[in-house]
MARVEX-209828 format. One record per residue (C-alpha): x, y, z; residue number from 1. Coordinates in Angstrom, 2 decimals. Layout:
r px X&py Y&pz Z&i NUM
...
//
This chain:
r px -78.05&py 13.37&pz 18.61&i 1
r px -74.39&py 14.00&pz 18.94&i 2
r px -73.14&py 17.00&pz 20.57&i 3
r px -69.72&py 18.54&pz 19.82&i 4
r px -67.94&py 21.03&pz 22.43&i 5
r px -67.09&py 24.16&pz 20.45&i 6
r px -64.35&py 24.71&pz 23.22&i 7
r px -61.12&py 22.33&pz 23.47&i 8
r px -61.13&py 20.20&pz 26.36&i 9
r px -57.39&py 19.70&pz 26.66&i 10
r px -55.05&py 21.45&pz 29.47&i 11
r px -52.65&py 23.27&pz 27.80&i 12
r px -49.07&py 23.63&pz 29.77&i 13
r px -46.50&py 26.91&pz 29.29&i 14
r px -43.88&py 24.32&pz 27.74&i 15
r px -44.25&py 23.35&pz 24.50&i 16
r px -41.57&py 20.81&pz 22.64&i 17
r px -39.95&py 24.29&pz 20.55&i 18
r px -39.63&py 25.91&pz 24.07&i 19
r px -38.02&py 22.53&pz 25.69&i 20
r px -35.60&py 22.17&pz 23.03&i 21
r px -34.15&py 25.95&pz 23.19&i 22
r px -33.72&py 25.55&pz 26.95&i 23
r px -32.36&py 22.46&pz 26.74&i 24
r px -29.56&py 23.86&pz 24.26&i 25
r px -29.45&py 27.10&pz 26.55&i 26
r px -28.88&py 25.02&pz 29.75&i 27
r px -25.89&py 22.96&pz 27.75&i 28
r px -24.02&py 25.73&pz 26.56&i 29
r px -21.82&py 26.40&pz 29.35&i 30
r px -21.15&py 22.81&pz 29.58&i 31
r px -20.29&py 22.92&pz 26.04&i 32
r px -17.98&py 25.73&pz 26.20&i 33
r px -16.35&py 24.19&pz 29.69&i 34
r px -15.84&py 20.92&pz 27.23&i 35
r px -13.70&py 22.97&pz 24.78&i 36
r px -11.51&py 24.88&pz 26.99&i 37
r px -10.64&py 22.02&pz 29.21&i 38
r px -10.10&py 19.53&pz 26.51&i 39
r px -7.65&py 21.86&pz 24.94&i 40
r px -5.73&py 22.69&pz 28.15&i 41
r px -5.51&py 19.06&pz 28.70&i 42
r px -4.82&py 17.72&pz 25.35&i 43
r px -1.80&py 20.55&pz 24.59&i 44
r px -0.49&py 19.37&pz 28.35&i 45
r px -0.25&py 16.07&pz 27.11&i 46
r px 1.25&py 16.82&pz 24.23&i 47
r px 3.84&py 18.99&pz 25.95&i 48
r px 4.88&py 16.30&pz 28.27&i 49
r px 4.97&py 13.75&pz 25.37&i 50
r px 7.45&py 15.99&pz 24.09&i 51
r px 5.13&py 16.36&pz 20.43&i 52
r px 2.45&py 15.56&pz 18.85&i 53
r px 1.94&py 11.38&pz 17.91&i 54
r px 2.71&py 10.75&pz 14.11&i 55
r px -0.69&py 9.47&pz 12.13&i 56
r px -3.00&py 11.06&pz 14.76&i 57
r px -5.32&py 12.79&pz 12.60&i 58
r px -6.41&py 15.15&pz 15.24&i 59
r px -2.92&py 16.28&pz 16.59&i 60
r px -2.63&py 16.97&pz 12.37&i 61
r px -5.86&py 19.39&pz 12.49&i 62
r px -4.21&py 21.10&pz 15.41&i 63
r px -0.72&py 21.65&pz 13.64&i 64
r px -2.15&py 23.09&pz 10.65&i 65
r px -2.57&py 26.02&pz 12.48&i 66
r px 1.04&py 26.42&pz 13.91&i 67
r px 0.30&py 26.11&pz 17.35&i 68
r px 3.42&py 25.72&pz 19.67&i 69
r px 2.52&py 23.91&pz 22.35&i 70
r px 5.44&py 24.39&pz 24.66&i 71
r px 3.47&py 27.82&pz 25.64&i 72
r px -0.17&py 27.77&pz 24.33&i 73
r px -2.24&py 30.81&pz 24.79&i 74
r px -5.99&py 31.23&pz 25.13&i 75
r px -6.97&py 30.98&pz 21.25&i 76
r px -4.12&py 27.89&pz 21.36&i 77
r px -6.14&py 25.62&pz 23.56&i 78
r px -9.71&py 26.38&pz 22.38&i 79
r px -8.22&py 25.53&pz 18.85&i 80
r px -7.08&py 22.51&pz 19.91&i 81
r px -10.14&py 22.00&pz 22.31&i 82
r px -12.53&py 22.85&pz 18.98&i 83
r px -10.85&py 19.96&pz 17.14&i 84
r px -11.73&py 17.73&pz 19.85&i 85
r px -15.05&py 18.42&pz 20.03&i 86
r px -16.56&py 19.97&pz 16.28&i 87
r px -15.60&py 16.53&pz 14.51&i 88
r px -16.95&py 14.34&pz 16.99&i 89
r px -20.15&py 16.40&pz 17.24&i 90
r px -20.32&py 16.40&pz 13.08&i 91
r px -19.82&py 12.64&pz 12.61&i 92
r px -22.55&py 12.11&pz 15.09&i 93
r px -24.90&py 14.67&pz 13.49&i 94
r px -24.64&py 12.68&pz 9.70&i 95
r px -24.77&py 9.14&pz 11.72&i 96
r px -28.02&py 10.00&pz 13.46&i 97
r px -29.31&py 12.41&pz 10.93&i 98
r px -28.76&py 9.99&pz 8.35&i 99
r px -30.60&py 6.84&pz 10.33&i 100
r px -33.25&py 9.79&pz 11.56&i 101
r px -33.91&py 10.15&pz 7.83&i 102
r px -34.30&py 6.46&pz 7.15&i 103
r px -37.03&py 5.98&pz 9.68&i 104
r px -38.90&py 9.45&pz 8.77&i 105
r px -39.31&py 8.65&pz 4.92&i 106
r px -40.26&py 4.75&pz 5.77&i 107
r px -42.52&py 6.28&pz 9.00&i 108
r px -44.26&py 9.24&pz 6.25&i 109
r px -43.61&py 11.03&pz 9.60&i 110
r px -41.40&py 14.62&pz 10.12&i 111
r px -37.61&py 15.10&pz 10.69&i 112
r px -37.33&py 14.98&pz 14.54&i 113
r px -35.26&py 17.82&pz 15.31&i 114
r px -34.37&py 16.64&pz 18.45&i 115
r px -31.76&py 14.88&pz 17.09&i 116
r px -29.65&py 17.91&pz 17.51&i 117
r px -29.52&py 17.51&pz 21.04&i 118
r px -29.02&py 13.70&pz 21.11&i 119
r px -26.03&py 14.03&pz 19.40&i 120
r px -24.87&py 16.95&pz 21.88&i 121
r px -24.97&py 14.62&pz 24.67&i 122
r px -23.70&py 12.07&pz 23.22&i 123
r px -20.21&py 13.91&pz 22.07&i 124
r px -20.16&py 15.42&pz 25.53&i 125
r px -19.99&py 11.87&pz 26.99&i 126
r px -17.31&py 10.60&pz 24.23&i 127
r px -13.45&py 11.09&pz 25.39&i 128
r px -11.49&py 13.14&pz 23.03&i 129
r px -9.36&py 10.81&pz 21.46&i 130
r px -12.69&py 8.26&pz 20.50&i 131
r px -12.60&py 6.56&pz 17.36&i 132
r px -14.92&py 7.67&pz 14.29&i 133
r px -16.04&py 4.02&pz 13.98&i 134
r px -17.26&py 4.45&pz 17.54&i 135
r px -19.15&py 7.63&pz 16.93&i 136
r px -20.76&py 6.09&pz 14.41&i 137
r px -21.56&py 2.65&pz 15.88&i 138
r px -23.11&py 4.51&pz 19.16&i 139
r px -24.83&py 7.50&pz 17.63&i 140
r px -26.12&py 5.27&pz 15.01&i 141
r px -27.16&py 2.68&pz 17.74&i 142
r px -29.13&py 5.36&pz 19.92&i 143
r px -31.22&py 6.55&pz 16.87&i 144
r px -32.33&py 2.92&pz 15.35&i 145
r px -32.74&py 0.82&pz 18.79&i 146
r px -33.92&py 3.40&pz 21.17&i 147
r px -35.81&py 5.85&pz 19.38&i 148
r px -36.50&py 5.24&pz 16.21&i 149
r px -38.52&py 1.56&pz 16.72&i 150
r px -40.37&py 3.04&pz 19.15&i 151
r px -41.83&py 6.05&pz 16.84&i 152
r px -39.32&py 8.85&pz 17.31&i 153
r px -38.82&py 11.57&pz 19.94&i 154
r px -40.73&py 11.71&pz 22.66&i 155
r px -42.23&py 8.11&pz 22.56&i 156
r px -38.68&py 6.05&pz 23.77&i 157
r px -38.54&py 4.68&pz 27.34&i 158
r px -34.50&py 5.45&pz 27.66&i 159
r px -32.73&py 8.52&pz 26.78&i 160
r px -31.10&py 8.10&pz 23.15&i 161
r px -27.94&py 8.93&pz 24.25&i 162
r px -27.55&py 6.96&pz 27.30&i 163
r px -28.00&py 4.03&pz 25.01&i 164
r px -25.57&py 5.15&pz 22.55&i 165
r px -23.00&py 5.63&pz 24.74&i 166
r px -23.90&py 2.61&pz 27.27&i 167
r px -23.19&py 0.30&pz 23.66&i 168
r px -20.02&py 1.84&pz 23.26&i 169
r px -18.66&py 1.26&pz 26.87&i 170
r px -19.87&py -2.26&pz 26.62&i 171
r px -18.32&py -2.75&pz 23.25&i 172
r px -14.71&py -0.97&pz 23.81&i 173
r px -14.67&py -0.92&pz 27.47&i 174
r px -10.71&py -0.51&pz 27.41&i 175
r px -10.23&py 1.22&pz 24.05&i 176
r px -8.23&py 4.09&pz 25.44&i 177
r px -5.88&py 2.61&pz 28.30&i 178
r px -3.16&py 2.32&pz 25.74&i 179
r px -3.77&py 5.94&pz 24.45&i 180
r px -0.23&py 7.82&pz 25.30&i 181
r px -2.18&py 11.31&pz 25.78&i 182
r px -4.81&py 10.06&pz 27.37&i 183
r px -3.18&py 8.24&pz 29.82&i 184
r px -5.59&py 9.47&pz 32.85&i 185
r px -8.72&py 7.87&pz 31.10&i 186
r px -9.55&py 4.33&pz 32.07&i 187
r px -11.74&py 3.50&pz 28.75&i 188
r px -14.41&py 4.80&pz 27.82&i 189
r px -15.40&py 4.95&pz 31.36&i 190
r px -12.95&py 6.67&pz 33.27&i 191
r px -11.88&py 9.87&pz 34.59&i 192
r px -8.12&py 10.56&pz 36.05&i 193
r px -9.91&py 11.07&pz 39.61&i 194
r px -11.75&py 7.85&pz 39.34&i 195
r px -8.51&py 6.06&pz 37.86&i 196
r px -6.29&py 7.53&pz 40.24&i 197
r px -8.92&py 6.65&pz 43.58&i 198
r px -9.24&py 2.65&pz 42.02&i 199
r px -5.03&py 2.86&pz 42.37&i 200
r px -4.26&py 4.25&pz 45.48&i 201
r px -7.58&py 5.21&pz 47.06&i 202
r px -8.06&py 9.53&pz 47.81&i 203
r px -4.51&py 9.16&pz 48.98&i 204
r px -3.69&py 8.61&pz 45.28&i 205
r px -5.95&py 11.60&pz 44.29&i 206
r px -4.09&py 14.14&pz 46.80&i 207
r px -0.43&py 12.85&pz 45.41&i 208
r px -1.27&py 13.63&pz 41.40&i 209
r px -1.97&py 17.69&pz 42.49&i 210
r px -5.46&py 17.38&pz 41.97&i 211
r px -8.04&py 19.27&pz 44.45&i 212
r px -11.46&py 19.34&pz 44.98&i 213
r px -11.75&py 22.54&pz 43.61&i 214
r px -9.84&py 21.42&pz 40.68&i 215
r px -12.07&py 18.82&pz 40.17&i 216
r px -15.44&py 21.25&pz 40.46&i 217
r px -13.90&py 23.68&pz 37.81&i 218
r px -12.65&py 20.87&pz 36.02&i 219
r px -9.41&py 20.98&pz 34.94&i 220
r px -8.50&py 17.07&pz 34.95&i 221
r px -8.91&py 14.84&pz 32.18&i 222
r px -12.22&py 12.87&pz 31.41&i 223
r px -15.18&py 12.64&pz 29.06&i 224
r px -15.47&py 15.80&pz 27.26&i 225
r px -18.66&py 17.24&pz 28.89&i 226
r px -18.35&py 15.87&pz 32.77&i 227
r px -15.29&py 17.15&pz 33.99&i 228
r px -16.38&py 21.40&pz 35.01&i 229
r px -19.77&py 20.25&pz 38.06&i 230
r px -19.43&py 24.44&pz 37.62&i 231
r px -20.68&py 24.51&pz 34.14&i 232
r px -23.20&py 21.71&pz 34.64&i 233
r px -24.65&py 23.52&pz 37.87&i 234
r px -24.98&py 26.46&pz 35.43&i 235
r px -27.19&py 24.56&pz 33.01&i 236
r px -28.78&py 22.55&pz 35.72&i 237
r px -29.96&py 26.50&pz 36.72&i 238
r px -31.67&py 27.18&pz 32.88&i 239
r px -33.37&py 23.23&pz 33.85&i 240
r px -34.96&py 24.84&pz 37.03&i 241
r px -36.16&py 27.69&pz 35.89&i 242
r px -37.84&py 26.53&pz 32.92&i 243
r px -39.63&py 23.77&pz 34.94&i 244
r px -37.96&py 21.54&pz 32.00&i 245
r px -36.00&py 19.19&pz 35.31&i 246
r px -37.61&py 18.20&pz 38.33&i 247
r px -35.61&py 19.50&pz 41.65&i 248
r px -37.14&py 16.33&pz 43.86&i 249
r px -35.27&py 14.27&pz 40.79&i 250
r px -31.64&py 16.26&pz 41.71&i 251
r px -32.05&py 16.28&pz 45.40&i 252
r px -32.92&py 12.57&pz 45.48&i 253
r px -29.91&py 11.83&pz 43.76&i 254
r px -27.76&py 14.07&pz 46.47&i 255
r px -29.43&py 12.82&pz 49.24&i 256
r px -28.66&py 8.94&pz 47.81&i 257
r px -25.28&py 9.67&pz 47.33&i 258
r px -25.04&py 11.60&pz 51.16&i 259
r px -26.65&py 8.64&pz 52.57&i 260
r px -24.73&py 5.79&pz 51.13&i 261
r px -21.43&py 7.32&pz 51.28&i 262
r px -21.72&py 7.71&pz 54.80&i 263
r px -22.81&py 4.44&pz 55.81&i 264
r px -19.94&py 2.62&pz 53.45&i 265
r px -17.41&py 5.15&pz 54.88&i 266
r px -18.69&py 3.93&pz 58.31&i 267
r px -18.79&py 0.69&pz 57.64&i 268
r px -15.92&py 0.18&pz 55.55&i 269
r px -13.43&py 0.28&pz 58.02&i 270
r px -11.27&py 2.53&pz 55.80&i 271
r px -10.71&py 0.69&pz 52.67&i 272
r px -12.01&py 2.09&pz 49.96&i 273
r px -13.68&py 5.25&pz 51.69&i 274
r px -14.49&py 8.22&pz 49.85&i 275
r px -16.88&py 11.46&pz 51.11&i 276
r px -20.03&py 12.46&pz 49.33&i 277
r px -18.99&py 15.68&pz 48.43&i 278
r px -16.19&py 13.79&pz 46.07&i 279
r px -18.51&py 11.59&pz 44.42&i 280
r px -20.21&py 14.62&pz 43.18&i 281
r px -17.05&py 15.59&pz 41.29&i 282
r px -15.71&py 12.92&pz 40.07&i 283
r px -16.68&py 11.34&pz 36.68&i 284
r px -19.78&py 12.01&pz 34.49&i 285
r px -22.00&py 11.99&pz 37.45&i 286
r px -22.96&py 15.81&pz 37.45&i 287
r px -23.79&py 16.11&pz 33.90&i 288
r px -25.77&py 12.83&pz 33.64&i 289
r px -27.48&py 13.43&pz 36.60&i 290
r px -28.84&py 17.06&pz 34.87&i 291
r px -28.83&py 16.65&pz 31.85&i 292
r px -30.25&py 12.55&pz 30.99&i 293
r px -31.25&py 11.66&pz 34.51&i 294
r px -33.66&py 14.28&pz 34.40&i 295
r px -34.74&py 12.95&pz 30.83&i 296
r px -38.97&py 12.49&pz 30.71&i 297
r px -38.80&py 9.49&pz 29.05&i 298
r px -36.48&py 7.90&pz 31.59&i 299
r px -37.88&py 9.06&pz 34.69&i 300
r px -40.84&py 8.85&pz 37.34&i 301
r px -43.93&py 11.11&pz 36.55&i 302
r px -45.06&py 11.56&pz 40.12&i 303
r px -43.17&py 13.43&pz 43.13&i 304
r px -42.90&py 10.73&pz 45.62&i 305
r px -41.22&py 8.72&pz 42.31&i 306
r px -39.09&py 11.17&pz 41.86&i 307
r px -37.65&py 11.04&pz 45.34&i 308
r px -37.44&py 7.46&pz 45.25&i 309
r px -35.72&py 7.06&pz 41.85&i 310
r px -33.43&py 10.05&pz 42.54&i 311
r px -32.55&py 8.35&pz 46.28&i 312
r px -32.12&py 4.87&pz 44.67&i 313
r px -29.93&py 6.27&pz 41.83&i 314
r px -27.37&py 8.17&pz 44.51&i 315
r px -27.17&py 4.81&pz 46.56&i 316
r px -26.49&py 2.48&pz 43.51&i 317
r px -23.66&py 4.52&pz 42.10&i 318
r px -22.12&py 4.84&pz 45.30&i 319
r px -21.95&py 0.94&pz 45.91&i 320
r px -20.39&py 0.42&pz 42.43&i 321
r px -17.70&py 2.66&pz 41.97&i 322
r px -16.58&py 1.36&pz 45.79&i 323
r px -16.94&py -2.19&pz 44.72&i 324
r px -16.56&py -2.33&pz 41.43&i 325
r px -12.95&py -2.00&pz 39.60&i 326
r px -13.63&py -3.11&pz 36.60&i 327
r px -16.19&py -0.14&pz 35.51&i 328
r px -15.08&py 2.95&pz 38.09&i 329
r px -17.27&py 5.47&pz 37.28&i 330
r px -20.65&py 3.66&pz 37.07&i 331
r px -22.45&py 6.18&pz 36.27&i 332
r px -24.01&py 4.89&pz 32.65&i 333
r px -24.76&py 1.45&pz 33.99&i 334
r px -26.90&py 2.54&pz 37.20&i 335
r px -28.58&py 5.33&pz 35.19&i 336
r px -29.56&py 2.79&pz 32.98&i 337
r px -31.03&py 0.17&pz 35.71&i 338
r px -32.97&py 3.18&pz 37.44&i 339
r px -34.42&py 4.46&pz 34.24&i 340
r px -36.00&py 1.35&pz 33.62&i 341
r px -37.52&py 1.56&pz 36.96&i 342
r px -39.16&py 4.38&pz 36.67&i 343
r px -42.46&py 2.83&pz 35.42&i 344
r px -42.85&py 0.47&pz 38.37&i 345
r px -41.91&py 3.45&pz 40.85&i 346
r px -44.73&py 5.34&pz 39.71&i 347
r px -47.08&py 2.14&pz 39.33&i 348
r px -46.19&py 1.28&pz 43.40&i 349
r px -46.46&py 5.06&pz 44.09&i 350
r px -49.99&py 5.14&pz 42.56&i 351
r px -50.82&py 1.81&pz 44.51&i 352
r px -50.18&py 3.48&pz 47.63&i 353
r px -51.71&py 5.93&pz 46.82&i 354
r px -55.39&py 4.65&pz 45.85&i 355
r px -54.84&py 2.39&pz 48.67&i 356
r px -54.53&py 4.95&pz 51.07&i 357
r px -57.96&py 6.78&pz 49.50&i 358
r px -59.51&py 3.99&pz 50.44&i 359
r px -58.67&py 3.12&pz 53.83&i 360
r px -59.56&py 7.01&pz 54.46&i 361
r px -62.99&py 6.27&pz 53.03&i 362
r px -63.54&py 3.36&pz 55.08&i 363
//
């Protein structure tokens, strides 16, 4: 005789994939609004000290259709010209992953994943404004076909979608801005004008350009759109908290990584090269991949003591290669990527240790 349970036997959590997704856009709307401003107040300085906008730039011809003088831009001026930054690069994204989303939904029989809408948000948030629409195409349009829609759509990828995406692209055109006259701070697609400046001339370089630390936490210095206000990220990384949607042992890992191996290379470096912890947190895309993909389910340990070790091992990587490495100064793309694919052996040795330890306690 078969017997049937007229009660459900599954645990049912307070998060549900609707409620994820709504926090998740909550938490990046500061970041998103950080993005414009700056990229606007940035992009009219540049212009200003190029003495007018480049000929053929279709951007600089969105921005002079509505008669902004750029010699003394206002508030509307700059989130006008930060808008046309950010809006296209966000649009061609949406219709590059919609459109492969689409493809693998029909041939799947399976729904729209709406998710997609905050793939693509990353992903323009890690672009640098002056990126080329055949890049936004090739990387958003990467993300969706080879890491999430092969493995069965959102939700079932080991790597965050946009990581990928924009991982291809800095592999691909790893120096397609250093020519760039506006953008003269960025080094690629890779760079930040802290991180640029710091490869140059070490934090003595930093100092000379007029850039503080506090500058750098608010963000008002050139770099990929999303990464350059740690102010707005915090905020978001806040909504992340609350909701339970990020794990703190995750974040703190990552700080105490980055504490850790930034003092022992400033100790042992015998001066070349050194750089406190406190910098490393400002610099680059650090902050906002470290909230906002970091944090990613699919791309990281399940159980605490994971956490703490992926977290910890992530802050010590990136710290070695933007001191060592010149060729890719930020770093921050690259380690995330190593780590994430980590995270199912961190929790396999983590749940070794843990049944062996049962054990000996029985015995």
């Amino acid at each position: 005789m078969t017997l049937i349970n007229a009660t459900t036997v599954h645990i049912h959590s307070g998060n549900s994939i609707g409620r994820i997704r709504r926090l998740r856009l909550l938490a990046i709307i500061p970041v998103l609004i950080a993005a414009v401003i700056n990229t606007g107040y940035q992009y009219l300085l540049a212009v200003q000290a190029n003495g007018g906008f480049l000929a053929g730039e279709w951007r600089g011809g969105l921005v002079q259709f509505f008669n902004i003088d750029y010699s003394s831009p206002g508030g509307a001026s700059i989130v006008i010209a930060g808008l046309v930054h950010v809006i296209p690069v966000f649009a061609i994204a949406m219709l590059a992953g919609g459109f492969c989303e689409r493809l693998f939904a029909d041939n799947r029989n399976r729904p729209f994943d709406k998710g997609i809408l905050y793939t693509a948000l990353l992903f323009t948030l890690l672009m640098p404004p002056g990126v080329a629409v055949f890049h936004i195409i090739f990387g958003m349009a990467f993300a969706i076909i080879v890491a999430q829609g092969i493995f069965g759509g959102e939700g079932r990828a080991f790597l965050n979608p946009a990581l990928v995406g924009v991982a291809i692209v800095q592999i691909s055109f790893p120096a397609a801005l250093t020519s760039h006259p506006l953008w003269t701070g960025l080094n690629g697609y890779a760079g930040s004008k802290e991180l640029a400046l710091y490869h140059q001339q070490n934090l003595e370089g930093v100092a000379w350009s007029g850039l503080d630390w506090w500058q750098a936490f608010l963000g008002s210095s050139q770099g990929l759109m999303g990464s350059t206000s740690v102010l707005a990220v915090l905020l978001g990384a806040m909504v992340l908290l609350y909701g339970r949607i990020a794990s703190w042992r995750l974040l703190a890992g990552q700080l105490l990584g980055v504490i850790l191996a930034a003092s022992v290379f400033n100790l042992l470096g015998g001066g070349i090269r050194d750089l406190p912890w406190y910098w490393h947190l400002v610099m680059g895309s650090y902050a906002f991949a470290a909230v906002f993909i970091a944090t990613d389910p699919s791309s990281s340990a399940a159980t605490n003591a994971g956490r703490w070790a992926q977290g910890i091992l992530l802050g010590i990587l990136l710290v070695l290669m933007r001191v060592l490495n010149d060729s890719h100064p930020d770093s921050v793309i690259p380690v995330l990527l190593l780590v994430s694919m980590t995270a199912p052996l961190i929790d396999h040795i983590v749940m070794w240790f843990n049944i062996r330890r049962r054990e000996l306690n029985r015995g």
